[in-house]
C-alpha positions as CSV (number, residue, x, y, z in Angstrom):
1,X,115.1,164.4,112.1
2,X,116.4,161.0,111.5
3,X,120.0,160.1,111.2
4,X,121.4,159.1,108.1
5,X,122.2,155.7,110.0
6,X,118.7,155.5,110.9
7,X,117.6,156.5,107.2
8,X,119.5,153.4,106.0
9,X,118.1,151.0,108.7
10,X,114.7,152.2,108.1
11,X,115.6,151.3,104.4
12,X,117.0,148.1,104.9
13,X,113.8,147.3,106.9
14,X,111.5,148.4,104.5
15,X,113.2,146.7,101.7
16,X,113.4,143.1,103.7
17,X,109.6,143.4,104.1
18,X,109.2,144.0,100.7
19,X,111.3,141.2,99.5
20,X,109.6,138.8,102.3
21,X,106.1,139.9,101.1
22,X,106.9,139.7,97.3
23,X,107.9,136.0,97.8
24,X,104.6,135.3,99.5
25,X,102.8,136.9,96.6
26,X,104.7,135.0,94.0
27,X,107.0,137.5,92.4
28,X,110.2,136.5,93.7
29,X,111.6,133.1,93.3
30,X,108.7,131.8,91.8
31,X,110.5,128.9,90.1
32,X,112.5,127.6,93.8
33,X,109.3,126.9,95.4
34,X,109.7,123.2,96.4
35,X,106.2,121.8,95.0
36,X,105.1,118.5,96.9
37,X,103.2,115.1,94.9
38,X,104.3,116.6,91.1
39,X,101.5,118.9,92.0
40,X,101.4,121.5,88.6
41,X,100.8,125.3,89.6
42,X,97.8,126.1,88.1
43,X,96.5,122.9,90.3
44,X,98.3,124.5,93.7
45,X,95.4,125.4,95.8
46,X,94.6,129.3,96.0
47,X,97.3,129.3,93.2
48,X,95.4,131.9,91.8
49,X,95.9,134.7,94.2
50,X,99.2,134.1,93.7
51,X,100.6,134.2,97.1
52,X,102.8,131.4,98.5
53,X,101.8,129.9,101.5
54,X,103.4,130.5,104.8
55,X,104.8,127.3,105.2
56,X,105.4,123.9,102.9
57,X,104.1,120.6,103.6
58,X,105.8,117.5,102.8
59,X,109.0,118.8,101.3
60,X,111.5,117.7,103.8
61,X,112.8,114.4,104.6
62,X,111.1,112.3,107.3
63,X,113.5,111.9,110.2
64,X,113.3,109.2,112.9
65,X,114.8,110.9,115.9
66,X,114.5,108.7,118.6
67,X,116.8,105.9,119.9
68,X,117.4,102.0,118.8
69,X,120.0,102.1,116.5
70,X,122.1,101.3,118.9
71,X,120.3,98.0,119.6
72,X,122.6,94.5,119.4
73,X,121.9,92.2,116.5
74,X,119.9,89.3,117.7
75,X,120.8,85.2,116.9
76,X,117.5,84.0,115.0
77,X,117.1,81.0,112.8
78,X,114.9,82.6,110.1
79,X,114.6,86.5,109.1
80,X,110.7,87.0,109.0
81,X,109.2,89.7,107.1
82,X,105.4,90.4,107.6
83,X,102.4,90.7,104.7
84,X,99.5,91.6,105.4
85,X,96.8,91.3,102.6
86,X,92.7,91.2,101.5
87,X,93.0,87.2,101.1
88,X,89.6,85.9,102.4
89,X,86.1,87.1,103.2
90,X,87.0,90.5,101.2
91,X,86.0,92.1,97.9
92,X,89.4,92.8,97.5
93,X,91.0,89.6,97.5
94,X,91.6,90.1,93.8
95,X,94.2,92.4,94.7
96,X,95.9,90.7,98.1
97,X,96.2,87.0,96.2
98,X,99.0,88.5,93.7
99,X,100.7,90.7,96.0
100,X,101.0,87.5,98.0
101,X,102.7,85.8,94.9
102,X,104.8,88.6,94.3
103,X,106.4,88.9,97.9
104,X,106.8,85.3,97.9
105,X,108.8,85.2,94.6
106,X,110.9,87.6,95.7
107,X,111.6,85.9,99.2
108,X,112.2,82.7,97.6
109,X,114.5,84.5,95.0
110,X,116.6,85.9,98.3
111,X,116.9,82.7,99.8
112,X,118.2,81.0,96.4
113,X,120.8,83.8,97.0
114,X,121.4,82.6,100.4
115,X,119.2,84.5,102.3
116,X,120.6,86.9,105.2
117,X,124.0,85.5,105.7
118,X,123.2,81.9,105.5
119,X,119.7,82.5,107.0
120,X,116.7,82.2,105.1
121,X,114.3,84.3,104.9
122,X,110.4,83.7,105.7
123,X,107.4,85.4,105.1
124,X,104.8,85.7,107.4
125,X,101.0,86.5,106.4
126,X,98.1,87.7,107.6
127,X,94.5,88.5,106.5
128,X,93.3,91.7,106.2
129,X,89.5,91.5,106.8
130,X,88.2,94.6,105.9
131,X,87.1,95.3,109.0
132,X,87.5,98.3,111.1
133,X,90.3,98.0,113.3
134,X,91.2,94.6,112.5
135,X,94.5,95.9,110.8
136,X,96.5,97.5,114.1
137,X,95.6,93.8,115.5
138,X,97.4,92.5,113.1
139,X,100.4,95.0,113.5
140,X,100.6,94.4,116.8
141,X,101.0,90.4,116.2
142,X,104.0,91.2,113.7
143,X,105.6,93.3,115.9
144,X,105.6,91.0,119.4
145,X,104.4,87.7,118.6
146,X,105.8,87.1,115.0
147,X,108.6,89.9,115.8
148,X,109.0,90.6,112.0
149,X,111.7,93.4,110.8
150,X,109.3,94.8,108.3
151,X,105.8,94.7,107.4
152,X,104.2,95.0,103.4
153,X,100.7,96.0,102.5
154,X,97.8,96.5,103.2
155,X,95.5,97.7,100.7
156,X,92.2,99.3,101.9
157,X,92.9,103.0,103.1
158,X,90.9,102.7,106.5
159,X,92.6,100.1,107.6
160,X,95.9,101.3,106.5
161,X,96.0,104.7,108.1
162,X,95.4,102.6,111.5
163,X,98.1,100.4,110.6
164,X,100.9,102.5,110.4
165,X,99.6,104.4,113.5
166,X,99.9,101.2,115.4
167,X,103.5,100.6,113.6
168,X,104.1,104.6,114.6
169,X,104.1,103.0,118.5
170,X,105.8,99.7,118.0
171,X,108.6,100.7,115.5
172,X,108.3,98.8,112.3
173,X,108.9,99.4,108.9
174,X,106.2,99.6,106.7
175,X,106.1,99.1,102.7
176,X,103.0,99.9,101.1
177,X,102.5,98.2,97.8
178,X,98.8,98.9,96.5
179,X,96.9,101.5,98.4
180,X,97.1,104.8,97.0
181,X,95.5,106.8,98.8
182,X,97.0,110.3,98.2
183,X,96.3,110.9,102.0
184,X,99.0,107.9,103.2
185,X,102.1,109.8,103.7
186,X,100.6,113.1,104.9
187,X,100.4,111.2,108.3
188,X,104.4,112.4,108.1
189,X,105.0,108.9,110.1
190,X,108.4,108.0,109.3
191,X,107.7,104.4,109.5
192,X,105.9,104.2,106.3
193,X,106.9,104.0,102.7
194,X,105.1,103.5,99.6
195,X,106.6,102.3,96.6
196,X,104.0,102.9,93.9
197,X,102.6,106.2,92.3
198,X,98.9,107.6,94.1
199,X,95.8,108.2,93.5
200,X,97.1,112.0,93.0
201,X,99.4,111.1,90.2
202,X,96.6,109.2,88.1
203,X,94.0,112.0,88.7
204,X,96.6,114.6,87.4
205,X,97.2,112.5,84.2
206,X,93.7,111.8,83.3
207,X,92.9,115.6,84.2
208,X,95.3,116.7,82.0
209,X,94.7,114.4,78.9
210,X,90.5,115.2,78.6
211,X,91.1,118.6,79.8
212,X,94.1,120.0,77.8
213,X,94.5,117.4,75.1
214,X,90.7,116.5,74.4
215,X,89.5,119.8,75.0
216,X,86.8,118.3,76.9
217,X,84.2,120.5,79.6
218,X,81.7,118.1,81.3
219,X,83.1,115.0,83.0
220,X,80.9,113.3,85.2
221,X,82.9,110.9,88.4
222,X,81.0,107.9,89.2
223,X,82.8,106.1,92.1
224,X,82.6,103.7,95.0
225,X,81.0,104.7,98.4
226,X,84.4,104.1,100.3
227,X,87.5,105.4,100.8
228,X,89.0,104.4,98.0
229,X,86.5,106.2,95.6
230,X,86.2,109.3,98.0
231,X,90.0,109.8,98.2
232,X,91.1,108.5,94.8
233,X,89.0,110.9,92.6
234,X,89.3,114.0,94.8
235,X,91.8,115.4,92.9
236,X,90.2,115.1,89.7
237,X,87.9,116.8,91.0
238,X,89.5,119.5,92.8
239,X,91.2,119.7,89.9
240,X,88.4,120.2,87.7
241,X,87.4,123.0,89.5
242,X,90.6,124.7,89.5
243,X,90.9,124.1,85.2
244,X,87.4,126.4,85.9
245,X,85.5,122.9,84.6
246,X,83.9,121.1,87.1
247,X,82.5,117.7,87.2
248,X,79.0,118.2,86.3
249,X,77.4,115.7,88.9
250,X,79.9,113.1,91.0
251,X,77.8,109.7,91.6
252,X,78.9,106.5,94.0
253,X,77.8,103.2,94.2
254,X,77.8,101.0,97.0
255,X,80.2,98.4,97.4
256,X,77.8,95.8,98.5
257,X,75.5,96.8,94.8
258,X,74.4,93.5,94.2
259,X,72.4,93.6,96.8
260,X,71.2,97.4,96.7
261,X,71.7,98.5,92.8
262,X,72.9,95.5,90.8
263,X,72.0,97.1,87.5
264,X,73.4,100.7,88.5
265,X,69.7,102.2,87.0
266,X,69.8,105.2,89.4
267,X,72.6,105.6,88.9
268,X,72.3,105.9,85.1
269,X,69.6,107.8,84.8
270,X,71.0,110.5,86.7
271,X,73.9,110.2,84.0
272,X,71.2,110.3,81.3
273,X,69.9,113.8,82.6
274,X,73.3,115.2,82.6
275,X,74.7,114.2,79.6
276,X,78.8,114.8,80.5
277,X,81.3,113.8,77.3
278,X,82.7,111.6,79.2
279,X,83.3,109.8,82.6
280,X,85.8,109.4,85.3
281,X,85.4,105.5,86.9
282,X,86.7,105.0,90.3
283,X,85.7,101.5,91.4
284,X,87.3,97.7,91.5
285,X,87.4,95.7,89.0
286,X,84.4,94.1,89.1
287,X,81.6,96.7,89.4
288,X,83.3,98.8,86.9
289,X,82.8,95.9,84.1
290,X,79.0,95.5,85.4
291,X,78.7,99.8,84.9
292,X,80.6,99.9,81.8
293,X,78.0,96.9,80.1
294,X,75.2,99.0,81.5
295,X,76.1,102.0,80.4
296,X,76.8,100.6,76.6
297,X,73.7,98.6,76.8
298,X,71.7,102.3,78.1
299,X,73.2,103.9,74.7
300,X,75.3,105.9,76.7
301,X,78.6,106.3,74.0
302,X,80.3,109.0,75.8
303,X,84.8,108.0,76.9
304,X,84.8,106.3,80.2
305,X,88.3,106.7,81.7
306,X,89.6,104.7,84.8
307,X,91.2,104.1,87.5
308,X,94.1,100.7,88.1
309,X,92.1,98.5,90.0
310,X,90.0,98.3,86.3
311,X,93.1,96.7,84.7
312,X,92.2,93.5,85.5
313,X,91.3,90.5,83.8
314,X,87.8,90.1,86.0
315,X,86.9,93.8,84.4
316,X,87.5,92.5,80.8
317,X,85.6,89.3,81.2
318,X,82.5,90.9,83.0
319,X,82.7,94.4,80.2
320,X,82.7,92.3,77.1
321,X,82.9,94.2,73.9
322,X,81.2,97.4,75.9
323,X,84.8,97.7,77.6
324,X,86.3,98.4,74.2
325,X,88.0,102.1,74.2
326,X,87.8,102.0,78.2
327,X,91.5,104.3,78.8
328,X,92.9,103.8,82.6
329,X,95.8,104.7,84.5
330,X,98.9,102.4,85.4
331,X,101.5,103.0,87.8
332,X,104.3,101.2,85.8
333,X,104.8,99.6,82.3
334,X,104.1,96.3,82.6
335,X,105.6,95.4,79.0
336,X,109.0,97.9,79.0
337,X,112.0,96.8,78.1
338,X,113.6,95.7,81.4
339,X,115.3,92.6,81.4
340,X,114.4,91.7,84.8
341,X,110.7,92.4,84.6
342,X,111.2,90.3,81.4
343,X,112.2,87.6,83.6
344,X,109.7,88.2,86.6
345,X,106.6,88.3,83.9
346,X,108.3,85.1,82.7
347,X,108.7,83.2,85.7
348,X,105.0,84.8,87.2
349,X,103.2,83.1,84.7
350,X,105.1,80.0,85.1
351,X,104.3,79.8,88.4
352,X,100.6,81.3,88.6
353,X,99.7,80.8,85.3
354,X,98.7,84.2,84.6
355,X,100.6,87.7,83.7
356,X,101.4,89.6,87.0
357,X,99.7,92.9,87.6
358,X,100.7,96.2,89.4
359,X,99.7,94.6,93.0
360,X,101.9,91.4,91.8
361,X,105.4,93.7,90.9
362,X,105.2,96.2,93.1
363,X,104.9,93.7,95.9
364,X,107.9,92.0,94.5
365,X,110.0,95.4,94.4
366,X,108.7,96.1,97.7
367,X,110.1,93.2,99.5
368,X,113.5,93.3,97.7
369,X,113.7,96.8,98.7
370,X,113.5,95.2,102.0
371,X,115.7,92.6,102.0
372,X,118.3,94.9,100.2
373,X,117.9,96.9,103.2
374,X,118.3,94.3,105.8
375,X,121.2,93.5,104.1
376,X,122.4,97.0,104.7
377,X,121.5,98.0,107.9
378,X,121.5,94.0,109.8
379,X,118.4,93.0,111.7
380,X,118.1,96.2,113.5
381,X,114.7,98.0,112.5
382,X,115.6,101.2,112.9
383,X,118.9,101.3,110.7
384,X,116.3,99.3,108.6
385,X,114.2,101.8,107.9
386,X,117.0,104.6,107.3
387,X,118.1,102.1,104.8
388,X,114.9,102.3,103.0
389,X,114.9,106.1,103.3
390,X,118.2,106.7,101.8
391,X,116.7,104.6,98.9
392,X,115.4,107.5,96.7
393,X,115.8,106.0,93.3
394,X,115.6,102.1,93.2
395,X,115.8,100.1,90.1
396,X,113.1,97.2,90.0
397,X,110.9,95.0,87.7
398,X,108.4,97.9,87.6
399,X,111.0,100.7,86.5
400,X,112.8,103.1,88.9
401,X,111.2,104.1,91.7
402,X,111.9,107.4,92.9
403,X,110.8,108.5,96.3
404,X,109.7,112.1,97.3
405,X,110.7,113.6,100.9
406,X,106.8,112.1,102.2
407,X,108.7,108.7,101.2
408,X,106.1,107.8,98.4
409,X,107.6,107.1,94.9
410,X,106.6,110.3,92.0
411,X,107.7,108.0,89.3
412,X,105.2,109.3,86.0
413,X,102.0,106.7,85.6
414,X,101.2,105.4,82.0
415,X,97.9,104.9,80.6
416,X,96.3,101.4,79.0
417,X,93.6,101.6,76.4
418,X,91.4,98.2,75.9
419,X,92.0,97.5,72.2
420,X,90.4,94.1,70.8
421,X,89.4,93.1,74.2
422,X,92.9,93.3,75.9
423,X,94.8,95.9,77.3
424,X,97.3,97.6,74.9
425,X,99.5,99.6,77.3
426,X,101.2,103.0,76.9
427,X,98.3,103.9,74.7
428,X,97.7,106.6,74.7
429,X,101.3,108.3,75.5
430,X,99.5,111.4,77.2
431,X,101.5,115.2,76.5
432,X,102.1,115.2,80.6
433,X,102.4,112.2,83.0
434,X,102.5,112.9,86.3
């Protein structure tokens, strides 16, 4: 026979494994479950077993533990800060040119302040190739030759990832201004820092708007044969499967298609079979006018929604009248009423004699969230970059910036709609942004 004391620990037991496996299976504080990237539940993968997973990713703040912030200040003549950008012999120099042009506004700004307590401030840039590897080169040069306090780009997702492992061993901030690879921050380095909303964010909002709003069933993904399309519609489509609607047929394009598929025929014809209501468009700026012509030109009538990089002038000129109707995701409002992005726009086009784009702004906010943090923490990179993690909502040109525990910002994305061959922005105002 069992004591009553035992009877009541036996209880107790039985009723702490009951609680512990009730909250695995979703019954019991449903609703505290820390959810990482504004990631919906029905979108939570295996969400419908409904069992919680053993253990959360990404929902703690980064911590660097090791030493250095006890490091002297040093006496230097100038306060460099690094970029590193697609600015020659890259298809992506469309987007490295205006981040260039924003950083350096916003360094010139700094120094019309008065720099770093009578020091100015200098930026110091280098080319991103494209090629493999060429990147942690690069970091290495800012971090002993250059000796730079912080570091902003880059933009293709390869190189990236081996850039911040590289600034993982030598201990330099990084703030990442244009690539959004959902996959960035995962790496749980706490060196990095991206100020702009991912790939994730734009997926979820276009998922949600043909999906629950336009009631639609069969979206077909055409994207580019890199990275940047592989990693920047995988949620959609993940998604898509988890909404029980998945894409019908997912197509890429090489990068290079000039010289392999300038007129994307397969690639249409493989639409043609399949006949989705509409498409999902993951590709720069300038293949995605050549496949939007086509597709017009083909007949094809069906909703083509995009991606950011297809905001851009070079997609307009290239589209014509077939990119009328396109809808893409933005990360910010380039036309809210903020009196300093008021004055940026101003002052961009004055300058560059063109509007800015996302690349242009966010590079902008980037660096002045680094300078504001040199400011705070002194030229020390370590109290450097726990200045930039205590910033967790920062007010700049592009909005406010609000950064998740992964130190990426989970500020909601807009959506652009070309309208009499120019982008009219906030069009449509979706039901859910993410």
């Amino acid at each position: 026979m069992c004591t009553s004391a035992t009877t009541r620990a036996v209880g107790r037991s039985g009723m702490l494994v009951a609680a512990a496996w009730a909250a695995l299976s979703g019954s019991v504080g449903a609703d505290s479950i820390k959810q990482y990237g504004n990631t919906p539940e029905e979108l939570r993968p295996y969400a419908r077993f409904k069992r919680r997973p053993y253990k959360q990713f990404f929902v703690e703040p980064l911590e660097f533990l090791g030493p250095g912030r006890e490091k002297p200040e040093p006496d230097v003549d100038t306060v460099k800060i690094g970029l590193i950008a697609p600015l020659e012999m890259t298809h992506e120099d469309y987007i490295g040119t205006p981040m260039l042009h924003g950083a350096t506004m916003a360094i010139d700004r700094a120094n019309a302040q008065g720099g770093y307590e009578g020091k100015p401030f200098k930026l110091i840039v280098r080319n991103d190739t494209g090629l493999w590897g060429a990147s942690a080169n690069e970091v290495v040069g800012f971090s002993y030759e250059d000796k730079v306090w912080a570091i902003i780009g880059t933009v293709d997702g390869a190189n990236t990832h081996i850039a911040i492992r590289v600034a993982l061993k030598t201990e330099v901030p990084i703030m990442n201004v244009s690539d959004l690879d959902p996959t960035l921050v995962e790496t749980k380095i706490p060196w990095v820092f991206r100020n702009t909303a991912d790939d994730r964010q734009m997926a979820y909002t276009i998922l949600y708007y043909v999906y629950k709003e336009l009631g639609l069933n069969r979206v077909a993904i055409f994207r580019a044969n890199n990275r940047y399309g592989r990693f920047g519609v995988a949620e959609f489509r993940k998604g898509s499967v988890r909404l029980g609607r998945p894409a019908p047929i997912e197509i890429n394009y090489e990068v290079h298609y000039k010289k392999v598929n300038p007129d994307f025929a397969l690639q249409l014809n493989r639409l043609e079979n399949v006949k989705p209501e509409a498409v999902v468009l993951w590709a720069d700026a300038e293949a995605a006018g050549h496949f939007v012509k086509a597709l017009r030109e083909r007949g094809l009538d069906m909703p083509v929604f995009a991606c950011e990089r297809v905001v851009n002038h070079r997609f307009l000129s290239i589209a014509g009248e077939a990119a009328e109707g396109v809808v893409a995701t933005y990360p910010y409002n380039p036309e809210a009423d903020i009196p300093a992005l008021k004055e940026f726009n101003k002052e961009y086009r004055s300058r560059y004699g063109k509007p800015p784009d996302t690349y242009a702004a966010h590079s902008y906010d980037g660096a002045n969230m680094i300078i504001e943090a040199i400011h705070k923490a002194g030229l020390n990179r370590y109290r450097i970059r726990d200045s930039l993690a205590a910033m967790k909502a920062w007010h700049g040109v592009t909005g406010t910036i609000r950064m998740d525990d992964a130190q990426s910002d989970r500020s909601p994305v807009i959506m652009a709609t070309v309208k009499d061959g120019s982008w009219d922005y906030n069009e449509p105002v979706p039901q859910r942004r993410f």
